[in-house]
PDB file with one MODEL, atoms N, CA, C and O in Angstrom:
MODEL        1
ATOM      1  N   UNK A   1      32.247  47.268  24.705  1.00  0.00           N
ATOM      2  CA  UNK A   1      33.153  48.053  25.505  1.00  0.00           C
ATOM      3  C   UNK A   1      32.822  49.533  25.293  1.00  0.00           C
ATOM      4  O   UNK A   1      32.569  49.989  24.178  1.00  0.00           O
ATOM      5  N   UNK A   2      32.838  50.367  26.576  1.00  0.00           N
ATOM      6  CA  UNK A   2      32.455  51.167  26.426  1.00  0.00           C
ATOM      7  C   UNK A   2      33.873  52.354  25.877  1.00  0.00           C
ATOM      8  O   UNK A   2      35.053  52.030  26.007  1.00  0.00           O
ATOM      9  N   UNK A   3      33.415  53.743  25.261  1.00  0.00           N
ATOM     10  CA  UNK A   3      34.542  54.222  24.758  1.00  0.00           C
ATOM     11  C   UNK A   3      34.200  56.143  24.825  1.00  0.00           C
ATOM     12  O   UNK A   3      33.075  56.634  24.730  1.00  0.00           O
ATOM     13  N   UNK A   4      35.726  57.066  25.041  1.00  0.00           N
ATOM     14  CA  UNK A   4      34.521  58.299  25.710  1.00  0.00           C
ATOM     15  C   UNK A   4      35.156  58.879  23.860  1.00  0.00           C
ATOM     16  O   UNK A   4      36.086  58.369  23.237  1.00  0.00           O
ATOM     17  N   UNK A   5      34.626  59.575  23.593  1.00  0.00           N
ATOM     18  CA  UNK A   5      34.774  60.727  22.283  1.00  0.00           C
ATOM     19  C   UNK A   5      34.604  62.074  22.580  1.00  0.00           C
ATOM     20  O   UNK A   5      33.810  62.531  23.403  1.00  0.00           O
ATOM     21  N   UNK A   6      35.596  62.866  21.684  1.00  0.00           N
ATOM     22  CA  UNK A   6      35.390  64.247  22.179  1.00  0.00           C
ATOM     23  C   UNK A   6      34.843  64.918  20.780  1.00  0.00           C
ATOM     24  O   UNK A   6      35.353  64.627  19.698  1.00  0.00           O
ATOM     25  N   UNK A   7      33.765  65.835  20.910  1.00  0.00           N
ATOM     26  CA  UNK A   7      33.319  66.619  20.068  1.00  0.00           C
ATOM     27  C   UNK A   7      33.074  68.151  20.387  1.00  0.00           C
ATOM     28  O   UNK A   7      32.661  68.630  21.444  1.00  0.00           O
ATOM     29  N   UNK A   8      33.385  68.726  19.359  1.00  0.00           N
ATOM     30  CA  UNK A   8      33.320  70.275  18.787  1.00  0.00           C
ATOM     31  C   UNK A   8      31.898  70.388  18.259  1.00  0.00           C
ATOM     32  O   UNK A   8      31.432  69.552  17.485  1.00  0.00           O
ATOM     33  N   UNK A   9      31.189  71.497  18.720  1.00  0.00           N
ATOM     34  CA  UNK A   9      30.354  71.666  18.104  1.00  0.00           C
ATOM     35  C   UNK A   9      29.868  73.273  18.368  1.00  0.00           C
ATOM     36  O   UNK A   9      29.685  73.968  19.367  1.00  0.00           O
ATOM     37  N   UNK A  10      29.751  73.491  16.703  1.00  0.00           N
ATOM     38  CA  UNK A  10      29.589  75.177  16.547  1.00  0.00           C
ATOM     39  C   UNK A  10      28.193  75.450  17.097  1.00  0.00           C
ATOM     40  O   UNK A  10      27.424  74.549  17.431  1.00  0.00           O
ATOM     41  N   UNK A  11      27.865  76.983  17.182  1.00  0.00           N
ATOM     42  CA  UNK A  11      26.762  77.490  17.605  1.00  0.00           C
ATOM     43  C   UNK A  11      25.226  76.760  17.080  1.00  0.00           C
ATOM     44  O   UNK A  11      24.597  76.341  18.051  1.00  0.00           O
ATOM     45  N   UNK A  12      24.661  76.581  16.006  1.00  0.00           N
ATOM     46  CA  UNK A  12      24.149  75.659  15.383  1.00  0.00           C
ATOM     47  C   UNK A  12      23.924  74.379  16.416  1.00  0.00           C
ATOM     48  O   UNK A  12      23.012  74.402  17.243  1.00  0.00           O
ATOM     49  N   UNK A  13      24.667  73.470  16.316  1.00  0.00           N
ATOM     50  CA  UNK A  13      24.867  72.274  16.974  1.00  0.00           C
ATOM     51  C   UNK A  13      24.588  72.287  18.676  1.00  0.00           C
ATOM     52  O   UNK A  13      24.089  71.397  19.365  1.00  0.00           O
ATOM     53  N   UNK A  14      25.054  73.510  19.045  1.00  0.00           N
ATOM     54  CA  UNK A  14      24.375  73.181  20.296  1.00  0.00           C
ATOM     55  C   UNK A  14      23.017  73.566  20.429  1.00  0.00           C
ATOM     56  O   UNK A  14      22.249  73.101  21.270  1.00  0.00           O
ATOM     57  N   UNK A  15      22.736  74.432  19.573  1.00  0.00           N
ATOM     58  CA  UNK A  15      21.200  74.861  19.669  1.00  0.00           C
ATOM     59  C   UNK A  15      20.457  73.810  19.840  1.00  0.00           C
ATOM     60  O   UNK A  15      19.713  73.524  20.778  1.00  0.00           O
ATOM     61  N   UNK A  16      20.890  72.808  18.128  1.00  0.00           N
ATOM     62  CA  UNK A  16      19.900  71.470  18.595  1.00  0.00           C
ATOM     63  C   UNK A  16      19.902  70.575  19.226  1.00  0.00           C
ATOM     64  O   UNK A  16      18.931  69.916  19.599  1.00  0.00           O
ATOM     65  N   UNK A  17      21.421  70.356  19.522  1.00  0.00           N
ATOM     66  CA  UNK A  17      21.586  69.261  21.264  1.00  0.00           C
ATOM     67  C   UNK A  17      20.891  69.965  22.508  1.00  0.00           C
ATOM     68  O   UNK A  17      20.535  69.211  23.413  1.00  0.00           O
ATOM     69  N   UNK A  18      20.614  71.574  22.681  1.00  0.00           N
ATOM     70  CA  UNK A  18      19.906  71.833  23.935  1.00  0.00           C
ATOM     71  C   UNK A  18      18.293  71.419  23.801  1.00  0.00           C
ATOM     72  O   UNK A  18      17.524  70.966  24.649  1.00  0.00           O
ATOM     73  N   UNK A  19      18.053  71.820  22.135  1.00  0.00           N
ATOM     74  CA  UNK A  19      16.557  71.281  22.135  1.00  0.00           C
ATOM     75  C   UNK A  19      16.462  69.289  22.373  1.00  0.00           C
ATOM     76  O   UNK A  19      15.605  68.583  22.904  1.00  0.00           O
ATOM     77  N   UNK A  20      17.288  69.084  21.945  1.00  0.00           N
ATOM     78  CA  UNK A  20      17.089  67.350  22.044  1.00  0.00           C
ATOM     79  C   UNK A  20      17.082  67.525  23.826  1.00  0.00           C
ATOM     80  O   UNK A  20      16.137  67.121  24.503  1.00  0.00           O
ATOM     81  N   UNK A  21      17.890  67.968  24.214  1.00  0.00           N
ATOM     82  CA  UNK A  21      18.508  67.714  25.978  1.00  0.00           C
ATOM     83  C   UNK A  21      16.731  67.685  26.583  1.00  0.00           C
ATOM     84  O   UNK A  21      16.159  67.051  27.469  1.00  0.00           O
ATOM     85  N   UNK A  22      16.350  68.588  25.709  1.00  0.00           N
ATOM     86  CA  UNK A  22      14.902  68.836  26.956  1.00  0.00           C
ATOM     87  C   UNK A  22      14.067  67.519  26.503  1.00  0.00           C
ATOM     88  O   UNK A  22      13.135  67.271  27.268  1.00  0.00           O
ATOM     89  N   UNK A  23      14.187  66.802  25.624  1.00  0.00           N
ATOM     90  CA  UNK A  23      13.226  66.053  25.318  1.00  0.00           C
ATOM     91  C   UNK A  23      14.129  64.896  26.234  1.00  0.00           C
ATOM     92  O   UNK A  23      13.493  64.297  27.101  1.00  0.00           O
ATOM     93  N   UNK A  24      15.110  64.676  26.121  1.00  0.00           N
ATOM     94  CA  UNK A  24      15.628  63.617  26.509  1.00  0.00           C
ATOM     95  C   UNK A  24      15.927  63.367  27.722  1.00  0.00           C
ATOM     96  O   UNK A  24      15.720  62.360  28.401  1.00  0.00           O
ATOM     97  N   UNK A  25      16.626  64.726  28.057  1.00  0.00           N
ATOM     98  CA  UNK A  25      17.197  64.524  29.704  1.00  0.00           C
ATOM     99  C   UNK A  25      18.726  64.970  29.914  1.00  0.00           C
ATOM    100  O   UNK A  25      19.148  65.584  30.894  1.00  0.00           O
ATOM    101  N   UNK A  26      19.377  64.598  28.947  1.00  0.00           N
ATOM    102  CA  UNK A  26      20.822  64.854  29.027  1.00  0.00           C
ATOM    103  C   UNK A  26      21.718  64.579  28.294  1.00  0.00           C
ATOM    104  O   UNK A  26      21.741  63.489  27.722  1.00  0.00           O
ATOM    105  N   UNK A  27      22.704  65.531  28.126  1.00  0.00           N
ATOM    106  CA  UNK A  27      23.398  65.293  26.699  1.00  0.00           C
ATOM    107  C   UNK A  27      24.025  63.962  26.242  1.00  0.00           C
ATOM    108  O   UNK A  27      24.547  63.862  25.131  1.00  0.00           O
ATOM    109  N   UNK A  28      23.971  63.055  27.022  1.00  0.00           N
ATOM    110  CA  UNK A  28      24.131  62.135  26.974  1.00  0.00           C
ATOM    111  C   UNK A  28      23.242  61.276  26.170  1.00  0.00           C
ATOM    112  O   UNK A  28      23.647  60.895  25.072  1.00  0.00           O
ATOM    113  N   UNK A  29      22.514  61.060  26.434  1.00  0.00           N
ATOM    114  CA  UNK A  29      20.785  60.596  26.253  1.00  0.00           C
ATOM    115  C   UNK A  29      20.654  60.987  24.728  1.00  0.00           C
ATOM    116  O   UNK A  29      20.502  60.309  23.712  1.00  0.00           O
ATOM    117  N   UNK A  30      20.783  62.489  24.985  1.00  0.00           N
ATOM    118  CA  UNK A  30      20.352  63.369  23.656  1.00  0.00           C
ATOM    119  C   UNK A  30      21.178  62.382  22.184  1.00  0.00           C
ATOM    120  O   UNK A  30      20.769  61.823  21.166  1.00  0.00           O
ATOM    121  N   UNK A  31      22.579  62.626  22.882  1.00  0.00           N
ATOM    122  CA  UNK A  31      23.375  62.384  21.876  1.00  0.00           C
ATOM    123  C   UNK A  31      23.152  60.510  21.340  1.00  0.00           C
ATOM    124  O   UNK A  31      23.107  60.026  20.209  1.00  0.00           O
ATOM    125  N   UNK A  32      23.087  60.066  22.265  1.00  0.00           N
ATOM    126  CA  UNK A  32      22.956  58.336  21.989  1.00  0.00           C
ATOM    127  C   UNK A  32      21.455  57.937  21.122  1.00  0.00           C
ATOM    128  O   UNK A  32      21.165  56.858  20.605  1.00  0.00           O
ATOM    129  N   UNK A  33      20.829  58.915  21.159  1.00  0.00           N
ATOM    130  CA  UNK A  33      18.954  58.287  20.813  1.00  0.00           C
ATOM    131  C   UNK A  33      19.534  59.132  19.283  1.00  0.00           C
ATOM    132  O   UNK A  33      19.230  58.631  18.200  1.00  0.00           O
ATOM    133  N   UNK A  34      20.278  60.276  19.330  1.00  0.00           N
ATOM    134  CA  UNK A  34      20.051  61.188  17.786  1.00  0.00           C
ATOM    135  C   UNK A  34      21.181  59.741  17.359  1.00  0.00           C
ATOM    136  O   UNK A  34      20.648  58.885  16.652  1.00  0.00           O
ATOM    137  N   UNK A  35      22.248  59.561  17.656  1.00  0.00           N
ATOM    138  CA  UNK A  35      23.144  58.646  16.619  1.00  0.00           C
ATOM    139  C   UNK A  35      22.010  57.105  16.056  1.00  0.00           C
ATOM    140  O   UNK A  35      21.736  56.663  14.941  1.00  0.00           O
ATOM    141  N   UNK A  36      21.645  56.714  17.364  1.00  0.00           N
ATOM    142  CA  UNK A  36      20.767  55.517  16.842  1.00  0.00           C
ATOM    143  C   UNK A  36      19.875  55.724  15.793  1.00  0.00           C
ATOM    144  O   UNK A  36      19.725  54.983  14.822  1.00  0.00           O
ATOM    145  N   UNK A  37      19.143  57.028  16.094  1.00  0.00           N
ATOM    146  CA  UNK A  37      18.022  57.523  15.210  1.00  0.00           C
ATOM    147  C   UNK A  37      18.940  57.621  13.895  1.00  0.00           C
ATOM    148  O   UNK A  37      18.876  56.694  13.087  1.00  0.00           O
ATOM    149  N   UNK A  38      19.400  58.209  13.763  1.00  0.00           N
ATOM    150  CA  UNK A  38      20.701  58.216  12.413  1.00  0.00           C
ATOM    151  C   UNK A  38      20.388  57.236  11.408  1.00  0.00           C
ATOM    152  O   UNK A  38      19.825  57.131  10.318  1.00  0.00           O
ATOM    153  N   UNK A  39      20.939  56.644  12.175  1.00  0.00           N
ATOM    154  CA  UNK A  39      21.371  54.805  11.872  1.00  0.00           C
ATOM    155  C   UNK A  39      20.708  54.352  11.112  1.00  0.00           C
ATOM    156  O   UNK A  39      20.779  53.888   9.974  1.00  0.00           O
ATOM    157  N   UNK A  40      19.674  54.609  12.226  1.00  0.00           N
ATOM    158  CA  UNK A  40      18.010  53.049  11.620  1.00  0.00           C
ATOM    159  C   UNK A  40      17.965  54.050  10.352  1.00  0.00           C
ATOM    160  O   UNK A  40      18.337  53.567   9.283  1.00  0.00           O
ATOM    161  N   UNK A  41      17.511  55.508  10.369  1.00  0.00           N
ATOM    162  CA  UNK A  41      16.618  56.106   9.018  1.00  0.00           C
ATOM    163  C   UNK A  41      18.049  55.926   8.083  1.00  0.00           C
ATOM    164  O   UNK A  41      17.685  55.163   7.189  1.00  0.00           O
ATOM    165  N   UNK A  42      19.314  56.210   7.876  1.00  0.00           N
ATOM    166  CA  UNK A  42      19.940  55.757   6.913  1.00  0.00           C
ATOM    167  C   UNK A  42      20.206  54.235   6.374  1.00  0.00           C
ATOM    168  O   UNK A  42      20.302  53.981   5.173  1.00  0.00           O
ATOM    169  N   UNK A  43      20.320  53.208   7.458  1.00  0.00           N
ATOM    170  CA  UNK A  43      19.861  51.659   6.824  1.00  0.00           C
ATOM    171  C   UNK A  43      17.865  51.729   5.922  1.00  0.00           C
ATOM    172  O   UNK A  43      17.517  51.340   4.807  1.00  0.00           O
ATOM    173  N   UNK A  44      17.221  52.242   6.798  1.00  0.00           N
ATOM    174  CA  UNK A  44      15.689  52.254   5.830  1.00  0.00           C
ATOM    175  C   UNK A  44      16.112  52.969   4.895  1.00  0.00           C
ATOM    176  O   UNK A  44      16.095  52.143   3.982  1.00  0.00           O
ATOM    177  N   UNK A  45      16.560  54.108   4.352  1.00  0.00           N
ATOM    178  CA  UNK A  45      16.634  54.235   3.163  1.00  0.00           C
ATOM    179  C   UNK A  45      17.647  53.697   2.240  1.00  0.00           C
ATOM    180  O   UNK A  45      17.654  54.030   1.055  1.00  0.00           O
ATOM    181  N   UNK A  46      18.565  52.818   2.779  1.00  0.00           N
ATOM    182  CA  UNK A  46      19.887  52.023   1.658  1.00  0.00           C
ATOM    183  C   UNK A  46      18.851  50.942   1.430  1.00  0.00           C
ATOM    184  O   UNK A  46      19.002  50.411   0.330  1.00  0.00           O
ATOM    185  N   UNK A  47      17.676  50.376   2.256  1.00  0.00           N
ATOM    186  CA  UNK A  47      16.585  49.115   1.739  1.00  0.00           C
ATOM    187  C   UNK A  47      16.043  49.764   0.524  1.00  0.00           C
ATOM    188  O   UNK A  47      15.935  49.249  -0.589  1.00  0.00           O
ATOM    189  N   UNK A  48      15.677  51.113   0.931  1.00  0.00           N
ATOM    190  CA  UNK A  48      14.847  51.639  -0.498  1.00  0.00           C
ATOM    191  C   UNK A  48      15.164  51.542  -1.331  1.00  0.00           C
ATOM    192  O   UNK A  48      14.719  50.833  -2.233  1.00  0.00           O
ATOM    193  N   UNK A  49      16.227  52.357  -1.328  1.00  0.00           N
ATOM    194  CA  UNK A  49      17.187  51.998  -2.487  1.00  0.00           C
ATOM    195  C   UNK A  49      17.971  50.416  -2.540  1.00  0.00           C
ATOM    196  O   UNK A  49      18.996  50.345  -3.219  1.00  0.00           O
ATOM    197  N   UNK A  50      17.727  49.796  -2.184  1.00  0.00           N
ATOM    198  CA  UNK A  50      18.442  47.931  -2.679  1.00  0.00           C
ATOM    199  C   UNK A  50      16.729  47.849  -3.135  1.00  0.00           C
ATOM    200  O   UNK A  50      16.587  47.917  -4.356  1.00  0.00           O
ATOM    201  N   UNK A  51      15.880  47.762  -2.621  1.00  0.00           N
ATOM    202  CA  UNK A  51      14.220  47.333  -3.482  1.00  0.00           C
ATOM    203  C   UNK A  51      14.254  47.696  -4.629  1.00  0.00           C
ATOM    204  O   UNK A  51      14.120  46.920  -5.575  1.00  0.00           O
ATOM    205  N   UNK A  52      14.495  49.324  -4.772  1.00  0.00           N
ATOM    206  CA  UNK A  52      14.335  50.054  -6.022  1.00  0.00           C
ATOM    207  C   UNK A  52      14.999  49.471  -6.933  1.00  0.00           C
ATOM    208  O   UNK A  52      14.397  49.157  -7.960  1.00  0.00           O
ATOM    209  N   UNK A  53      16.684  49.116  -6.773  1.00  0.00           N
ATOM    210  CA  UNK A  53      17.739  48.675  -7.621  1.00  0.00           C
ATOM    211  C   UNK A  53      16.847  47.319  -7.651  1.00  0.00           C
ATOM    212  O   UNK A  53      16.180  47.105  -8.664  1.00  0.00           O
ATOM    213  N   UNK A  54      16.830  46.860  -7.117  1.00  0.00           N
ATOM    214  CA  UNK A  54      16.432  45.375  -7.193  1.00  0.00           C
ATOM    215  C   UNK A  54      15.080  45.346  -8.804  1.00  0.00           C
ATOM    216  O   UNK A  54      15.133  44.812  -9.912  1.00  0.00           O
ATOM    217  N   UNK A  55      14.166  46.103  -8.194  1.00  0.00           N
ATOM    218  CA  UNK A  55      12.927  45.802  -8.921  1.00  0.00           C
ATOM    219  C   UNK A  55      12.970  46.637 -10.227  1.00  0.00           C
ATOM    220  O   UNK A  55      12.205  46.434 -11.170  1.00  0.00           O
ATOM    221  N   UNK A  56      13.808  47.472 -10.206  1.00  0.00           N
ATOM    222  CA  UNK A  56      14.663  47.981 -11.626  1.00  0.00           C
ATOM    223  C   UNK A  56      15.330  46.772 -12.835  1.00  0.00           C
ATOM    224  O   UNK A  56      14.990  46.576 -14.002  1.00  0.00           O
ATOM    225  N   UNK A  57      16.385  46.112 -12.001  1.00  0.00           N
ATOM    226  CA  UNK A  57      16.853  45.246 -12.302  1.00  0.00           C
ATOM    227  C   UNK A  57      16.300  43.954 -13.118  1.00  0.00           C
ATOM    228  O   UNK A  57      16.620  43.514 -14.222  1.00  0.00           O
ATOM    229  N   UNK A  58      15.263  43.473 -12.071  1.00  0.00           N
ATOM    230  CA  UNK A  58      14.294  42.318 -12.764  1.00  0.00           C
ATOM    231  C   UNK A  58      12.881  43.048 -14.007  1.00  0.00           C
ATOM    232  O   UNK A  58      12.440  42.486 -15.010  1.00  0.00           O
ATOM    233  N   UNK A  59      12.477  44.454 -13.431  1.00  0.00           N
ATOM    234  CA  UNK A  59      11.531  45.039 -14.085  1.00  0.00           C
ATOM    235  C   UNK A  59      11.779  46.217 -15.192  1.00  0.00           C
ATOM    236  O   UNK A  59      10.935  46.581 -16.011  1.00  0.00           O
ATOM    237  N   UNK A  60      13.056  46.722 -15.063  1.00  0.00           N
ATOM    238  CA  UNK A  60      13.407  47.984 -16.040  1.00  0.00           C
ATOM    239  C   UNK A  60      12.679  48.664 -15.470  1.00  0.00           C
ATOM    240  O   UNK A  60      11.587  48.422 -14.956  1.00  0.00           O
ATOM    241  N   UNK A  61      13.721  50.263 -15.591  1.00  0.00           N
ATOM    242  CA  UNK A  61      13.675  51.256 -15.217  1.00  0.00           C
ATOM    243  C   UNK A  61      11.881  51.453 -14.909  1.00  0.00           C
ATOM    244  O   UNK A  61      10.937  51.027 -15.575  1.00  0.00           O
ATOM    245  N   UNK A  62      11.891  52.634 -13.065  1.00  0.00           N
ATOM    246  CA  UNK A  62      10.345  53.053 -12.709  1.00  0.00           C
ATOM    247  C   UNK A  62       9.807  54.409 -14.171  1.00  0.00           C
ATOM    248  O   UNK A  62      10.213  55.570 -14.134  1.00  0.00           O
ATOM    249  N   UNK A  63       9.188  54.050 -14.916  1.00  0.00           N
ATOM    250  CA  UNK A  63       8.855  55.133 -15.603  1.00  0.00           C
ATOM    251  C   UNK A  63       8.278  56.355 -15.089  1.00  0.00           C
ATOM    252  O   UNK A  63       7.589  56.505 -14.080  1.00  0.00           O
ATOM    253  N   UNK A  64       8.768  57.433 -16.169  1.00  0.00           N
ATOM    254  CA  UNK A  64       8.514  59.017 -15.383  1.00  0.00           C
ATOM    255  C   UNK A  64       7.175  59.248 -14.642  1.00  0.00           C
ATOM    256  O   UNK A  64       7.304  59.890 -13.600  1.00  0.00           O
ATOM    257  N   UNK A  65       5.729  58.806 -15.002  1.00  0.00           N
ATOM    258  CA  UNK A  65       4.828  59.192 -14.439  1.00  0.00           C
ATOM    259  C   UNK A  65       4.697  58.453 -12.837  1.00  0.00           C
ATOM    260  O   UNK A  65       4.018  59.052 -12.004  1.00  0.00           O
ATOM    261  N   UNK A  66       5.321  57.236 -12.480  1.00  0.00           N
ATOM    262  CA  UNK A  66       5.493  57.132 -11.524  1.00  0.00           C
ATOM    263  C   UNK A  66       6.399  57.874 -10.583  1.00  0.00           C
ATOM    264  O   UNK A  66       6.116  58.226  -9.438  1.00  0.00           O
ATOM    265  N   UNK A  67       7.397  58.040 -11.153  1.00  0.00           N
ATOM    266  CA  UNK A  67       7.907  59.218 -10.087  1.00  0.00           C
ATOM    267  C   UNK A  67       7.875  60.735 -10.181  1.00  0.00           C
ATOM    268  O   UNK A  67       8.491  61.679  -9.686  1.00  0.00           O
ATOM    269  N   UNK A  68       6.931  60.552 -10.999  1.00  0.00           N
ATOM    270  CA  UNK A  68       6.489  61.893 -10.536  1.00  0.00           C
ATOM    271  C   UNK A  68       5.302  62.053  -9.432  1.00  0.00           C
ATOM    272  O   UNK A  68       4.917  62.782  -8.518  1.00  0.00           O
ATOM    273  N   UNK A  69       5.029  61.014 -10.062  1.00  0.00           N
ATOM    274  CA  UNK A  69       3.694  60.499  -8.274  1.00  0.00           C
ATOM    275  C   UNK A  69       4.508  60.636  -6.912  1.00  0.00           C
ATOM    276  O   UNK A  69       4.353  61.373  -5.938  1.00  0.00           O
ATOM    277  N   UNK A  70       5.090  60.012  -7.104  1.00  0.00           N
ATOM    278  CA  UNK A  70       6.088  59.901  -5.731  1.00  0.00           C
ATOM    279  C   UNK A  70       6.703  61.362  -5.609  1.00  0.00           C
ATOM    280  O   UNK A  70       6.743  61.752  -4.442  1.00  0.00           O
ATOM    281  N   UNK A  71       7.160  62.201  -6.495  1.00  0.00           N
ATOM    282  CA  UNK A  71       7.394  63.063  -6.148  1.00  0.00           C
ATOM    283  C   UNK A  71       6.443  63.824  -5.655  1.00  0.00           C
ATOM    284  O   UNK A  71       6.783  64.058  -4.495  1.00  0.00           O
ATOM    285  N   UNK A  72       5.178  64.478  -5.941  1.00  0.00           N
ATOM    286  CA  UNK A  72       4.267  64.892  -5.721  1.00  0.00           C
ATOM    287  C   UNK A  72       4.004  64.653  -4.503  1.00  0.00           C
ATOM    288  O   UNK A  72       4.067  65.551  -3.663  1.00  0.00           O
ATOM    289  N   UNK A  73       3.749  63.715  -4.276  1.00  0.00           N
ATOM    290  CA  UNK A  73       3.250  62.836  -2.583  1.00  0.00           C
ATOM    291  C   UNK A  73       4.415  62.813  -1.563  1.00  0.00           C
ATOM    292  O   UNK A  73       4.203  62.690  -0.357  1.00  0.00           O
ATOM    293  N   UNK A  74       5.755  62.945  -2.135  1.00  0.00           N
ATOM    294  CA  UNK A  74       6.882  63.451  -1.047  1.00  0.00           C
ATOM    295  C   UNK A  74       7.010  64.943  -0.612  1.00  0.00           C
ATOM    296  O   UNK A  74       7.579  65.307   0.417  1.00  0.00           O
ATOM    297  N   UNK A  75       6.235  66.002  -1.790  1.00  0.00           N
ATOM    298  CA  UNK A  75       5.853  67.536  -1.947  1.00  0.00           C
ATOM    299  C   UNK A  75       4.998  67.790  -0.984  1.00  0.00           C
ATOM    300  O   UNK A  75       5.123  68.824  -0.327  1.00  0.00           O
ATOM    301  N   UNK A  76       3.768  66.700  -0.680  1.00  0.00           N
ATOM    302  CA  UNK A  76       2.467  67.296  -0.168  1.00  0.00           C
ATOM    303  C   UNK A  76       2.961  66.652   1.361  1.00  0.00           C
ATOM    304  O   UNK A  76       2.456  67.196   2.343  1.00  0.00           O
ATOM    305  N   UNK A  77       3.498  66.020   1.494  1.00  0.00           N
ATOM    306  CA  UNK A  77       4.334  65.145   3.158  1.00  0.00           C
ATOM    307  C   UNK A  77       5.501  66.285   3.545  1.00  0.00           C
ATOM    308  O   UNK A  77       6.220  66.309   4.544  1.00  0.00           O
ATOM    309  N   UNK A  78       5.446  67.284   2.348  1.00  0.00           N
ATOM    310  CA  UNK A  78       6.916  67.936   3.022  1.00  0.00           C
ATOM    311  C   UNK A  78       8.085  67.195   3.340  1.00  0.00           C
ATOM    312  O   UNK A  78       8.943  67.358   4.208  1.00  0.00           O
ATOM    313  N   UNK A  79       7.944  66.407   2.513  1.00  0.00           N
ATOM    314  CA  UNK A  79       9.489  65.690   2.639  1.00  0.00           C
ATOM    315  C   UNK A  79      10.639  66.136   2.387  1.00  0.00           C
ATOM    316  O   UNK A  79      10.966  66.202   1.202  1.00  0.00           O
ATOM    317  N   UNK A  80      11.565  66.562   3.409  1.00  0.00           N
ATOM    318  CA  UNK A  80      12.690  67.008   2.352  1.00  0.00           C
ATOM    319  C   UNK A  80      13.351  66.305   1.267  1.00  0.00           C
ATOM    320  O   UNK A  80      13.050  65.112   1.241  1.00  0.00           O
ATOM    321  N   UNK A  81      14.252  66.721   0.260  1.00  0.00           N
ATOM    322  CA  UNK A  81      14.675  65.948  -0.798  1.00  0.00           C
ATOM    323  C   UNK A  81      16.105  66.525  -0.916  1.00  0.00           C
ATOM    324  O   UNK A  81      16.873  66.099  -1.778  1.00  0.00           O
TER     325      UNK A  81
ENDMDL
END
């Protein structure tokens, strides 16, 4: 069922809904592909973290030189953190 919502959004926020609008088409569009997009990348990272817990669990704690690898390699990807 479909349902309408009302949102506020400060100067900031529309900046990047006008940049999404051009890729997308319309604030509509914009807004439905950014919530989905949301979604999926916060479920992929609650997996990361259930693997991690998981293989913690059966294996004890990832020791420091491994994550510091990972850190390093999330540094050189520009990953934010």
């Amino acid at each position: 069922m479909a349902s309408k919502t009302t949102i506020n959004f400060d100067d900031e926020m529309l900046a990047a809904l006008d940049e999404l609008v051009l890729l997308d088409g319309t604030k509509t569009l914009a807004i439905k592909h950014a919530l989905l997009s949301e979604v999926r990348r916060r479920r992929r990272n609650q997996a990361i973290i259930d693997l991690v817990e998981e293989w913690e669990a059966e294996s004890g704690p990832i020791d420091p030189e491994h994550l510091d690898w990972a850190d390093a390699l999330l540094d050189r990807q520009g990953t934010p953190r």
